[in-house]
Backbone atoms as SQL, in Angstrom:
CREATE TABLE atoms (id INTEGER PRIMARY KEY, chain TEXT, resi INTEGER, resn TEXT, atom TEXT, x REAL, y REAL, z REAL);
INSERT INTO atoms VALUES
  (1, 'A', 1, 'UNK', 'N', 16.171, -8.421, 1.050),
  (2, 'A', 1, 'UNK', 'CA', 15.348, -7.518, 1.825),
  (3, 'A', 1, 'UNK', 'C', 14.262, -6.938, 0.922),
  (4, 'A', 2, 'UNK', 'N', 12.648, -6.995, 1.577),
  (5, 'A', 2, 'UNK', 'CA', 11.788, -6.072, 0.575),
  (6, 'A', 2, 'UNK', 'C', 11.494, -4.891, 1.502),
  (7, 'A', 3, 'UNK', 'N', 11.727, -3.927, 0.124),
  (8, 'A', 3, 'UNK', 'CA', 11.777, -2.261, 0.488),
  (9, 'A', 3, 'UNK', 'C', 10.206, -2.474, 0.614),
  (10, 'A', 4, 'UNK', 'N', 9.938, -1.437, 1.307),
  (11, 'A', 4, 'UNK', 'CA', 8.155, -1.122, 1.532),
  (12, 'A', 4, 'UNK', 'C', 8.016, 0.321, 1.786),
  (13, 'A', 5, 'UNK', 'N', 7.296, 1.050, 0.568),
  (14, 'A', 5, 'UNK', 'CA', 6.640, 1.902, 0.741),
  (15, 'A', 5, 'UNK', 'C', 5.165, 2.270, 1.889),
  (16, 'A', 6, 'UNK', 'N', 4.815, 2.814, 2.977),
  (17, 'A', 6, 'UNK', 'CA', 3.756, 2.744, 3.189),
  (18, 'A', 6, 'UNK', 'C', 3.019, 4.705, 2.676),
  (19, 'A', 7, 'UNK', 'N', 1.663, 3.964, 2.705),
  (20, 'A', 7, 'UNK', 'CA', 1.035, 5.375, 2.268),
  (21, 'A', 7, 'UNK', 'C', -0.482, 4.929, 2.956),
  (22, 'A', 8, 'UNK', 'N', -0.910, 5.730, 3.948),
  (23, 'A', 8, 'UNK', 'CA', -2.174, 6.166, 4.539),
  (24, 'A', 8, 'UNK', 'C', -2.312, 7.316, 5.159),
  (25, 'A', 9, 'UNK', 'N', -3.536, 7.991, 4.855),
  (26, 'A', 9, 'UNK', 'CA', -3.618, 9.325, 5.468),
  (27, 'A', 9, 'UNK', 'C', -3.721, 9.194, 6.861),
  (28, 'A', 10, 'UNK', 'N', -3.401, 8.343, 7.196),
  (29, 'A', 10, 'UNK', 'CA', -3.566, 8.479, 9.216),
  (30, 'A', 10, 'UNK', 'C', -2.118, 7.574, 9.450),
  (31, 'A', 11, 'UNK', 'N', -2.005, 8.702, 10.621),
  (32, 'A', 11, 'UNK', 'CA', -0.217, 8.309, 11.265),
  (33, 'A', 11, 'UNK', 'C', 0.019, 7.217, 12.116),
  (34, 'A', 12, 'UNK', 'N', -1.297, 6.724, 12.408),
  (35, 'A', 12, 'UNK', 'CA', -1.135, 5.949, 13.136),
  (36, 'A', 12, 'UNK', 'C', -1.433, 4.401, 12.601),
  (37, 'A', 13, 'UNK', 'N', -1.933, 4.616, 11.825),
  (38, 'A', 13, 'UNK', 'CA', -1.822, 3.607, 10.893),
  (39, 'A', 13, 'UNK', 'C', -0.601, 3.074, 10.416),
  (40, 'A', 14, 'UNK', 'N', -0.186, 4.479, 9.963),
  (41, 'A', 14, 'UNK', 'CA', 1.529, 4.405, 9.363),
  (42, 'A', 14, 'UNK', 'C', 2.502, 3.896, 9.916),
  (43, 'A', 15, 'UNK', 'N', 2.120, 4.161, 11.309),
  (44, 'A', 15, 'UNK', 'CA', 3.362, 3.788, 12.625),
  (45, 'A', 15, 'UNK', 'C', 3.239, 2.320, 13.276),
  (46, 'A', 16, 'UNK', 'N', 1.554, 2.425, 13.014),
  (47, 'A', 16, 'UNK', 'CA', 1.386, 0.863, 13.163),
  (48, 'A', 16, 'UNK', 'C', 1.849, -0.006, 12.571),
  (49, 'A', 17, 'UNK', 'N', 1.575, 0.089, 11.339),
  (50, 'A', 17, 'UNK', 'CA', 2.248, -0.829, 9.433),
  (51, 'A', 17, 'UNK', 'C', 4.307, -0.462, 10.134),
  (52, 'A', 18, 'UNK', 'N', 4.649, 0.316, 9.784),
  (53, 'A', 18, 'UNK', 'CA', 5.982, 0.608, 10.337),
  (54, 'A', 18, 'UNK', 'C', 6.567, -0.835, 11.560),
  (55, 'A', 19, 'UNK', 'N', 6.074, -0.530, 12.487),
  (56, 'A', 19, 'UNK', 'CA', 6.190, -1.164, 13.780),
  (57, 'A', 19, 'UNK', 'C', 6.453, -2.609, 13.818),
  (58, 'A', 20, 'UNK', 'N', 5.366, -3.192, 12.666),
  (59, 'A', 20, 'UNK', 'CA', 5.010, -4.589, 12.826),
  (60, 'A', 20, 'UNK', 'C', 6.004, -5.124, 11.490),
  (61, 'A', 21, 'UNK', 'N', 6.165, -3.963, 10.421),
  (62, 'A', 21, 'UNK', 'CA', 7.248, -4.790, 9.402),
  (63, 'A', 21, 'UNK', 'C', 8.634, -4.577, 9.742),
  (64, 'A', 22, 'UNK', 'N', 8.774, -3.847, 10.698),
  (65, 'A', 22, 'UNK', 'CA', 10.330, -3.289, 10.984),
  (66, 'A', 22, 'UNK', 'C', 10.875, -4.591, 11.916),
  (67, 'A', 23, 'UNK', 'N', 9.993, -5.101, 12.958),
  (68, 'A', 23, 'UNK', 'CA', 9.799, -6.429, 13.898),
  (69, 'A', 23, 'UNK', 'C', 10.372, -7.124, 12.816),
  (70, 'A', 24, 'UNK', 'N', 10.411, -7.516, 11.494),
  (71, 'A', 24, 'UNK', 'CA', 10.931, -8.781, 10.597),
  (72, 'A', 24, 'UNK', 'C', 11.926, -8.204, 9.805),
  (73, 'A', 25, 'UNK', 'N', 13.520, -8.757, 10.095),
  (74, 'A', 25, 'UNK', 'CA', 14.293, -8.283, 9.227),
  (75, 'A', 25, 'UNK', 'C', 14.409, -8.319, 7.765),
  (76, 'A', 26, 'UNK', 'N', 13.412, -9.244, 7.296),
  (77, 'A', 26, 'UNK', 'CA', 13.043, -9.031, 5.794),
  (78, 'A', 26, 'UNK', 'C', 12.608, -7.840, 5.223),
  (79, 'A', 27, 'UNK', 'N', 11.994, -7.246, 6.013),
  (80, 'A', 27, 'UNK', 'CA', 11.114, -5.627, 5.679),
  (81, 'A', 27, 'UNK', 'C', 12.217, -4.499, 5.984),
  (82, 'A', 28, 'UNK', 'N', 12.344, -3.474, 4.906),
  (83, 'A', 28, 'UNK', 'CA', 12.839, -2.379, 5.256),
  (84, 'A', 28, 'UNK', 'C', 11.869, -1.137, 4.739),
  (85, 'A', 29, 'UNK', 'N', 11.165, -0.481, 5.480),
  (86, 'A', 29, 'UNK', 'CA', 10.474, 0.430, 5.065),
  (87, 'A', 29, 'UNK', 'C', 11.406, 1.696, 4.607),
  (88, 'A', 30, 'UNK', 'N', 10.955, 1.801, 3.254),
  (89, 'A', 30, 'UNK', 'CA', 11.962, 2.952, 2.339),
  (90, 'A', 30, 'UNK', 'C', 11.028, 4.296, 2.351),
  (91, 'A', 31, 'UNK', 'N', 10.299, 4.215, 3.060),
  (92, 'A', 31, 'UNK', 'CA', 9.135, 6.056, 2.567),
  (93, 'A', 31, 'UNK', 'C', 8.001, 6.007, 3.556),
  (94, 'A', 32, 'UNK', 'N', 7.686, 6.670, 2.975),
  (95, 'A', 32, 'UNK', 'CA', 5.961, 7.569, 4.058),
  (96, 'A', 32, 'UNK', 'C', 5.199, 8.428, 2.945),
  (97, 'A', 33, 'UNK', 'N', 4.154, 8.280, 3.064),
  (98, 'A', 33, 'UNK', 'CA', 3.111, 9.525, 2.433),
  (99, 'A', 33, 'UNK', 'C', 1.962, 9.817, 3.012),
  (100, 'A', 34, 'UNK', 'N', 1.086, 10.521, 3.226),
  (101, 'A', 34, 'UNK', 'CA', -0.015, 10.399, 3.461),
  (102, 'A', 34, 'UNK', 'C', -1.121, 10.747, 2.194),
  (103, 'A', 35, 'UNK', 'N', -1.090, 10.419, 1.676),
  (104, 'A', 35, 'UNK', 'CA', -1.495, 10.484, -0.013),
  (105, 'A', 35, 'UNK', 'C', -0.990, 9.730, -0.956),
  (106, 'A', 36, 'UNK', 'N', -1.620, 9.718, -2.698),
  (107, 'A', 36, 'UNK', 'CA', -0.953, 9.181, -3.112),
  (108, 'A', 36, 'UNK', 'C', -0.303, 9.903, -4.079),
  (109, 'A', 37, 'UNK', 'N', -0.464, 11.367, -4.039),
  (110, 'A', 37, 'UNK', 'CA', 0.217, 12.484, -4.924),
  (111, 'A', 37, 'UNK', 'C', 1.514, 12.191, -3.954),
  (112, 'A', 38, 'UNK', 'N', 1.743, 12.536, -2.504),
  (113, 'A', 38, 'UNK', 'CA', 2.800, 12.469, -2.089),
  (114, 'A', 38, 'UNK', 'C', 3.754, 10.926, -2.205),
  (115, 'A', 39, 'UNK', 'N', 3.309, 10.644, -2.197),
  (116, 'A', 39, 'UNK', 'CA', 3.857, 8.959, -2.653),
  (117, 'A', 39, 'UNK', 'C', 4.102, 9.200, -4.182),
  (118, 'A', 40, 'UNK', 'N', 3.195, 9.585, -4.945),
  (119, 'A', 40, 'UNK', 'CA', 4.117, 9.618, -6.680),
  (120, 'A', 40, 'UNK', 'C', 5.285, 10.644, -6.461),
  (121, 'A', 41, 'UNK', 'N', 5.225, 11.647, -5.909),
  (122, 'A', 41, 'UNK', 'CA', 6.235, 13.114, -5.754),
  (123, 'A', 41, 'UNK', 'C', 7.829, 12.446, -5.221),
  (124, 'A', 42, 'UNK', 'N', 7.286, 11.327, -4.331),
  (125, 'A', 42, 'UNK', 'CA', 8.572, 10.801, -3.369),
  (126, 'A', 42, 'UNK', 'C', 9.668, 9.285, -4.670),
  (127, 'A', 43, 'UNK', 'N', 8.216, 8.585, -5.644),
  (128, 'A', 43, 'UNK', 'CA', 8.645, 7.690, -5.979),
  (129, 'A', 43, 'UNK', 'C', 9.835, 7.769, -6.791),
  (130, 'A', 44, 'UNK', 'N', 10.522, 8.889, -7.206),
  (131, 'A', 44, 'UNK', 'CA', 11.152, 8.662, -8.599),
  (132, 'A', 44, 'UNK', 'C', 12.733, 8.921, -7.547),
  (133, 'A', 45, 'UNK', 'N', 13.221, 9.228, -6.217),
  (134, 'A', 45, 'UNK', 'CA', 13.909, 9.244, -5.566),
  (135, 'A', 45, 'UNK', 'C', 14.009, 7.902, -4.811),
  (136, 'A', 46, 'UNK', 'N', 13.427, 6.999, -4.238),
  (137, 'A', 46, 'UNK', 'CA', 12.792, 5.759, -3.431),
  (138, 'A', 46, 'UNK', 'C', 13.115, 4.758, -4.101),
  (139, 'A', 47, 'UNK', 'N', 14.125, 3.663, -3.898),
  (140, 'A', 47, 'UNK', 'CA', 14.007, 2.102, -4.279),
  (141, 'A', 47, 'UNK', 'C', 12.838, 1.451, -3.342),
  (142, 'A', 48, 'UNK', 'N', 11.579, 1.425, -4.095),
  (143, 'A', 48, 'UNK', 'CA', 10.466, 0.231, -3.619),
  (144, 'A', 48, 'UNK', 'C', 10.017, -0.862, -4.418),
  (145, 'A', 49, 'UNK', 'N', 9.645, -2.248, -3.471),
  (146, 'A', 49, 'UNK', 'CA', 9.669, -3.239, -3.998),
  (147, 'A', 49, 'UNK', 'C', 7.918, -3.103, -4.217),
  (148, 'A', 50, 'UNK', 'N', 7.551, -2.948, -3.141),
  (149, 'A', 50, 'UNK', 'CA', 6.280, -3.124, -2.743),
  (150, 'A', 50, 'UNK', 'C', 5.720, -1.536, -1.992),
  (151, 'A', 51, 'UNK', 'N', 4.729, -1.124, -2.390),
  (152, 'A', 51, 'UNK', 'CA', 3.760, -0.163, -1.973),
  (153, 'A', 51, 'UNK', 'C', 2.451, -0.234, -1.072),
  (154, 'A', 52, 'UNK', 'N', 2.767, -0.413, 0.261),
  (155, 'A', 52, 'UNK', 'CA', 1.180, -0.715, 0.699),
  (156, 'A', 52, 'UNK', 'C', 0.270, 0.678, 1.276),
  (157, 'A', 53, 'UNK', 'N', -0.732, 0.482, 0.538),
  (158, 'A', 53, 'UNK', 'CA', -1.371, 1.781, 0.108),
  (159, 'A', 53, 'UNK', 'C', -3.073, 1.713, 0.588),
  (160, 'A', 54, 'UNK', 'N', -3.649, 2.688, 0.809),
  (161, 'A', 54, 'UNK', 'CA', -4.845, 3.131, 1.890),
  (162, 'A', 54, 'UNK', 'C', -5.513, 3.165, 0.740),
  (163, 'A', 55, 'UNK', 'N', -6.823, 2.738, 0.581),
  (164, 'A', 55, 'UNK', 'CA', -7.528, 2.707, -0.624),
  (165, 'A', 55, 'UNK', 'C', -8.314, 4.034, -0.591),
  (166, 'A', 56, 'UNK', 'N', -8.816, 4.723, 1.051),
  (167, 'A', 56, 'UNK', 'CA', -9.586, 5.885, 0.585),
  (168, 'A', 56, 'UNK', 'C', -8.717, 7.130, 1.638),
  (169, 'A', 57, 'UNK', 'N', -8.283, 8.272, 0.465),
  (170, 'A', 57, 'UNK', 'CA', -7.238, 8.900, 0.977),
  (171, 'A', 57, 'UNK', 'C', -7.704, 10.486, 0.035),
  (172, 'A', 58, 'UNK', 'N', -7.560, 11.231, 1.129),
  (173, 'A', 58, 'UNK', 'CA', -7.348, 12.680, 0.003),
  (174, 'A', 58, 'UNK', 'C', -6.469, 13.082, -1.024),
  (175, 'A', 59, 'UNK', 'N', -6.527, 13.817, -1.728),
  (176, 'A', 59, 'UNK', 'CA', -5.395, 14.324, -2.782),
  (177, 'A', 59, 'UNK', 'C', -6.037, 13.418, -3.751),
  (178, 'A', 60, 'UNK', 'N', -5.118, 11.902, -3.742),
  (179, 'A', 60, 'UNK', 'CA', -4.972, 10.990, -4.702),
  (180, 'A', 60, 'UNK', 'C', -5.466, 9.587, -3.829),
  (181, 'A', 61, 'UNK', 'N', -6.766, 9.036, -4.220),
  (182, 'A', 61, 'UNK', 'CA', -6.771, 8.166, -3.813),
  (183, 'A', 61, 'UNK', 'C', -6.370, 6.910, -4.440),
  (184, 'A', 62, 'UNK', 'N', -6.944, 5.746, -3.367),
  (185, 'A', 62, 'UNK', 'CA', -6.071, 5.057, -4.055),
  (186, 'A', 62, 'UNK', 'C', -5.543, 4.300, -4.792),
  (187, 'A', 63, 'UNK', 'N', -7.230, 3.722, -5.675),
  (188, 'A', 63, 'UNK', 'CA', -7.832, 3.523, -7.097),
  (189, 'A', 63, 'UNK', 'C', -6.975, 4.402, -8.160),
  (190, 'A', 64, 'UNK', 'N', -7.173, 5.598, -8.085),
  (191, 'A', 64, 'UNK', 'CA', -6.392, 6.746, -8.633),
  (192, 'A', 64, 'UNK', 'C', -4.815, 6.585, -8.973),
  (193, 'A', 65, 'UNK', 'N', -4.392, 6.122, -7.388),
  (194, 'A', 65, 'UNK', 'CA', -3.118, 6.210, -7.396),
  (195, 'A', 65, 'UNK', 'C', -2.456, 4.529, -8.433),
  (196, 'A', 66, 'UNK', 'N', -3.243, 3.654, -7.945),
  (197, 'A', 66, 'UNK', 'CA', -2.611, 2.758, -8.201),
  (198, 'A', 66, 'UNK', 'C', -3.188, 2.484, -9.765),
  (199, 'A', 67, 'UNK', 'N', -4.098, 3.306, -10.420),
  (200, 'A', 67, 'UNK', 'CA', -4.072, 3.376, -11.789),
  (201, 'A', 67, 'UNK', 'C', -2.818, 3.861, -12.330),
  (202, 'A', 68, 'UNK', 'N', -1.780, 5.479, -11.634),
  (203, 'A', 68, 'UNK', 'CA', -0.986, 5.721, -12.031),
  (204, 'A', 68, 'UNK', 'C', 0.308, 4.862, -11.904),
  (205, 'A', 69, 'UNK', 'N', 0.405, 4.196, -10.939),
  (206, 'A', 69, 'UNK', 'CA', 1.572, 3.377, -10.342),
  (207, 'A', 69, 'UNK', 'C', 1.607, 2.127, -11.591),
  (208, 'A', 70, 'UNK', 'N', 0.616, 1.532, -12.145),
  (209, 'A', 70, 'UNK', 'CA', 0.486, 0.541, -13.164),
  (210, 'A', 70, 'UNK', 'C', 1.570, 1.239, -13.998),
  (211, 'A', 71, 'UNK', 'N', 1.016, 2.719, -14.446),
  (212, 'A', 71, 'UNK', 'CA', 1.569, 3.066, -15.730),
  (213, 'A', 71, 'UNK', 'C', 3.212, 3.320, -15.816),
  (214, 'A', 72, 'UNK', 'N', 3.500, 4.153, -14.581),
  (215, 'A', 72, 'UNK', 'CA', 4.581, 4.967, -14.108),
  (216, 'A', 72, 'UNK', 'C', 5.658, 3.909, -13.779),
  (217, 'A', 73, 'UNK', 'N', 5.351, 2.738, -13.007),
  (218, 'A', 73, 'UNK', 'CA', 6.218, 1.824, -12.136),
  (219, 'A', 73, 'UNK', 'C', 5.468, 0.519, -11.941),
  (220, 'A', 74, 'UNK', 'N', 5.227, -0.059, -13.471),
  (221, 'A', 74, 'UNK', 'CA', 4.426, -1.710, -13.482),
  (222, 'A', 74, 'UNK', 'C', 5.377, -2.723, -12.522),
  (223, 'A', 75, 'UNK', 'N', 6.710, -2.628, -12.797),
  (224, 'A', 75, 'UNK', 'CA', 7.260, -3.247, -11.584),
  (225, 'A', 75, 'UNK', 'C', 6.966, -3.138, -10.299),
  (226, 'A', 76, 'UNK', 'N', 6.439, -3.041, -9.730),
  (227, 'A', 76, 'UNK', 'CA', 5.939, -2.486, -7.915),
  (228, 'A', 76, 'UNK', 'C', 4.853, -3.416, -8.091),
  (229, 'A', 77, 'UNK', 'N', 4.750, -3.634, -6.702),
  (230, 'A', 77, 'UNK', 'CA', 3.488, -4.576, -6.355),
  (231, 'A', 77, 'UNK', 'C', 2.537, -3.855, -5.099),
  (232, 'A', 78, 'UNK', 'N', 1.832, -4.086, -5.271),
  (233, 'A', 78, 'UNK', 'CA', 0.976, -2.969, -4.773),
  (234, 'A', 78, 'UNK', 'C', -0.397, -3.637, -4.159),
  (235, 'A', 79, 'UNK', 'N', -0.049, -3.236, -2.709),
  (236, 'A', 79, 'UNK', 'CA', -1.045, -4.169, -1.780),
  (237, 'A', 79, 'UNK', 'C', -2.219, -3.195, -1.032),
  (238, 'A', 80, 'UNK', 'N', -3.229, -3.207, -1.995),
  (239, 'A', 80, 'UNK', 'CA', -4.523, -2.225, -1.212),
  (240, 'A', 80, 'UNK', 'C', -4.568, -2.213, 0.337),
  (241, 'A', 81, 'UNK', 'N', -5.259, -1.736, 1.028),
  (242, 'A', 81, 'UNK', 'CA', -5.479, -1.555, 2.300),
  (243, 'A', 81, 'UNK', 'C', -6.883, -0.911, 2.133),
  (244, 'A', 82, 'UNK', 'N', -8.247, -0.984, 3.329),
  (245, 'A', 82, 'UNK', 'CA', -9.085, -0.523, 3.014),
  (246, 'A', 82, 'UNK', 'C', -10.383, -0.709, 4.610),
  (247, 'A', 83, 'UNK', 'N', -10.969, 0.003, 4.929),
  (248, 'A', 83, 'UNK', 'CA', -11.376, -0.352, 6.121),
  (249, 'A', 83, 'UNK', 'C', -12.712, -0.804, 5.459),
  (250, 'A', 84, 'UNK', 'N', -13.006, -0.968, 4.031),
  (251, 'A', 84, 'UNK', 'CA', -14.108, -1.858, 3.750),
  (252, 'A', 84, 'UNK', 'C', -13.807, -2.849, 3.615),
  (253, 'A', 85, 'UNK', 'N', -14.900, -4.197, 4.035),
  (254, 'A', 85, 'UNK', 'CA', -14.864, -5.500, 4.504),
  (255, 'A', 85, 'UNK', 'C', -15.949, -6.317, 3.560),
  (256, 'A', 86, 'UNK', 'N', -16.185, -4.901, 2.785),
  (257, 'A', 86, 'UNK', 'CA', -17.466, -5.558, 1.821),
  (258, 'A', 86, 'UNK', 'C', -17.113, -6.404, 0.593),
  (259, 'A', 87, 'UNK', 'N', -17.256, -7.965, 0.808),
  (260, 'A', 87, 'UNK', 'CA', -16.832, -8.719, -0.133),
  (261, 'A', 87, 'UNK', 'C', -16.847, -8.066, -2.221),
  (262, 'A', 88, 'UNK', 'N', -17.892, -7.699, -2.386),
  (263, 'A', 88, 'UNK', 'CA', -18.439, -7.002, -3.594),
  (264, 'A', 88, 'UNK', 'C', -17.348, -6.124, -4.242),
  (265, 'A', 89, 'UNK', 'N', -17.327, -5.485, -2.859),
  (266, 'A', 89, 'UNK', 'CA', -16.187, -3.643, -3.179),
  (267, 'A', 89, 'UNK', 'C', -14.735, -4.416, -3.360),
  (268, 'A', 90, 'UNK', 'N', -14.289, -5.141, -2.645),
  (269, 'A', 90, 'UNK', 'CA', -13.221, -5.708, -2.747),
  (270, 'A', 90, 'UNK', 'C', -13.290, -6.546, -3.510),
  (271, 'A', 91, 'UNK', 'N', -13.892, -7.047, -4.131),
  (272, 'A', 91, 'UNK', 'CA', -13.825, -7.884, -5.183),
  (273, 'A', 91, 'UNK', 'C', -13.300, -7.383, -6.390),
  (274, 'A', 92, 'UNK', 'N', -14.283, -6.081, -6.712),
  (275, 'A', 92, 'UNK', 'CA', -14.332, -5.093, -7.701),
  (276, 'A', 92, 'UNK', 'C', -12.735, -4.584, -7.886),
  (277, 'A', 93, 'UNK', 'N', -12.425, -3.951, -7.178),
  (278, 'A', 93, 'UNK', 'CA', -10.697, -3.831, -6.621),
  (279, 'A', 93, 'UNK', 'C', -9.802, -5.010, -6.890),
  (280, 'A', 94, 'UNK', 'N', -9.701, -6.359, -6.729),
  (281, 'A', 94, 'UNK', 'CA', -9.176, -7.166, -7.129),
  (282, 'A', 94, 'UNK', 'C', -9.063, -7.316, -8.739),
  (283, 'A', 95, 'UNK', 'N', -10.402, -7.676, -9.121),
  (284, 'A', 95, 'UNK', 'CA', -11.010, -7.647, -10.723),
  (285, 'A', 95, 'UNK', 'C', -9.541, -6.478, -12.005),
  (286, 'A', 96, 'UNK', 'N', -9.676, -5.193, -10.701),
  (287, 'A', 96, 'UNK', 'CA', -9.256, -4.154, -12.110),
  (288, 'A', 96, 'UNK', 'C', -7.920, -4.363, -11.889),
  (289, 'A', 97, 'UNK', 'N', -7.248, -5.377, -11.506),
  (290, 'A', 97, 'UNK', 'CA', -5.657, -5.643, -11.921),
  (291, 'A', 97, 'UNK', 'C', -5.082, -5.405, -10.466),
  (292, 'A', 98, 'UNK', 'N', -5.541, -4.923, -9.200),
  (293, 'A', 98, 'UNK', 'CA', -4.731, -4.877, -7.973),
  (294, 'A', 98, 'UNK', 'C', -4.185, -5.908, -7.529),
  (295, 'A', 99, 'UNK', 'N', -3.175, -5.599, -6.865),
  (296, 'A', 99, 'UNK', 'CA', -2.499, -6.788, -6.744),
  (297, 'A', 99, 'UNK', 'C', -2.784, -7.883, -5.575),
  (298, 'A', 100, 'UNK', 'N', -3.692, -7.106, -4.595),
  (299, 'A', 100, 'UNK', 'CA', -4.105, -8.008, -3.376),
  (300, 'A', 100, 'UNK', 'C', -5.069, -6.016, -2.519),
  (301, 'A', 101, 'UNK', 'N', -5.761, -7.254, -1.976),
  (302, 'A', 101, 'UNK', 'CA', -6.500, -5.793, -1.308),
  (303, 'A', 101, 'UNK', 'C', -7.150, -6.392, 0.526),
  (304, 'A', 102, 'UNK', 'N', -6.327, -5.539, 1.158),
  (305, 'A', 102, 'UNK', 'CA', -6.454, -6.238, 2.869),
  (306, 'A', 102, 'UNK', 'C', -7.511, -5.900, 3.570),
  (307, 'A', 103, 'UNK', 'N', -8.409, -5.738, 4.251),
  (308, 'A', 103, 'UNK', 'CA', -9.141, -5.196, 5.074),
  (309, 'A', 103, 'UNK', 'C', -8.581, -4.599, 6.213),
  (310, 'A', 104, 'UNK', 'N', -8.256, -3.754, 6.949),
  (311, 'A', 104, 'UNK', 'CA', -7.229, -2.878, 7.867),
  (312, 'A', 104, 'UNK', 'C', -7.874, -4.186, 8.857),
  (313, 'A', 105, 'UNK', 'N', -8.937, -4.396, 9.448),
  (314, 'A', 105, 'UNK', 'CA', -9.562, -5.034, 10.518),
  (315, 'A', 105, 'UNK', 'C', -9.070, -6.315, 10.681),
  (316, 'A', 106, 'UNK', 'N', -8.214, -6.964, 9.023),
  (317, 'A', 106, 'UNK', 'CA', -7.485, -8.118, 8.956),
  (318, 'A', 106, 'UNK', 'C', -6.283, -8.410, 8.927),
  (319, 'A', 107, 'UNK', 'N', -5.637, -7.263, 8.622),
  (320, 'A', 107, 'UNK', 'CA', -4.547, -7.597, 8.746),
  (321, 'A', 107, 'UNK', 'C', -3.690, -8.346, 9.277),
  (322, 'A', 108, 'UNK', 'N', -2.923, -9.459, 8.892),
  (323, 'A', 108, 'UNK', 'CA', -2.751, -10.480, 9.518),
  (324, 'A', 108, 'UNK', 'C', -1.263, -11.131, 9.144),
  (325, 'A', 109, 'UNK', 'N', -0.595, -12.389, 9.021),
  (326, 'A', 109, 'UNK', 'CA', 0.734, -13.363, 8.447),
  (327, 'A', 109, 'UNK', 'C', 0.223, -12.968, 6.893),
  (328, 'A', 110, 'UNK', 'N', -0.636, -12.759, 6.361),
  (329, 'A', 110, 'UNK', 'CA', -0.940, -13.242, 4.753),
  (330, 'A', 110, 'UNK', 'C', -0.522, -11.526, 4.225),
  (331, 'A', 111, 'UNK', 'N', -0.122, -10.241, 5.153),
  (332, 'A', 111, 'UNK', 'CA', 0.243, -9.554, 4.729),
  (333, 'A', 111, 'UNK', 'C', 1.533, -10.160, 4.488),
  (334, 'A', 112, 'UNK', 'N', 1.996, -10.686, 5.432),
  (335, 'A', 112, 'UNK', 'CA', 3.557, -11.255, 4.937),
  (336, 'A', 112, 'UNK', 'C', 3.864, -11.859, 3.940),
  (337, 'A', 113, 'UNK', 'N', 3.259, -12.811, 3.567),
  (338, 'A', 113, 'UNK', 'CA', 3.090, -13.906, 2.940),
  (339, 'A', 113, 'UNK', 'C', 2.874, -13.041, 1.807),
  (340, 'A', 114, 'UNK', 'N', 2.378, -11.751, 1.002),
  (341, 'A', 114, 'UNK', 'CA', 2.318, -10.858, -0.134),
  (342, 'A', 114, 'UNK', 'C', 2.799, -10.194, -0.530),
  (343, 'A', 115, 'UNK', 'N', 3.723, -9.982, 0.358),
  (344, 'A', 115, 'UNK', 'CA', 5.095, -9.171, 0.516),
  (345, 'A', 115, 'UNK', 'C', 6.019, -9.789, -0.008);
């Protein structure tokens, strides 16, 4: 089974991501945040395999966050999310060590498939 953290500042997002990995008994969603301060605060209690995380978020975004997540918890794999579609920006994001970065508008099987 892969544990899955989700973290986006909108609930409906959250419930959406929730909904569609809970549908596959491979997925067990282990947490919630809407940030990524609240997601570090939750991590050191949480068995996660995988973190899928909102790239632009208050508190801690998620450049930010997943600079700390490298340091804190290099084991985790960590799958951007982002409602930019701009090849460039996402590129850039790939480049600095992320582990995969989705477009919300795409989400699709290849989230599975990264999981």
């Amino acid at each position: 089974m892969i544990r899955i953290f989700l973290v986006d500042d909108h609930t409906l997002i959250r419930d959406g991501l929730r909904a569609l990995l809970l549908a596959d008994p491979q997925f067990e969603v282990v947490g919630e945040a809407s940030n990524g301060q609240a997601l570090l605060d939750q991590l050191a209690t949480v068995d996660a395999d995988v973190v899928l995380l909102d790239l632009n978020m208050p508190v801690l975004d998620g450049l930010a966050t997943t600079h700390r997540l490298r340091e804190e918890y290099p084991h985790l794999r960590i799958l951007l999310l982002s409602m930019m579609t701009h090849e460039r920006t996402i590129g850039r994001r790939w480049r600095r060590g992320r582990t995969a970065t989705y477009s919300k508008t795409r989400i699709s099987t290849k989230l599975y498939q990264r999981c």
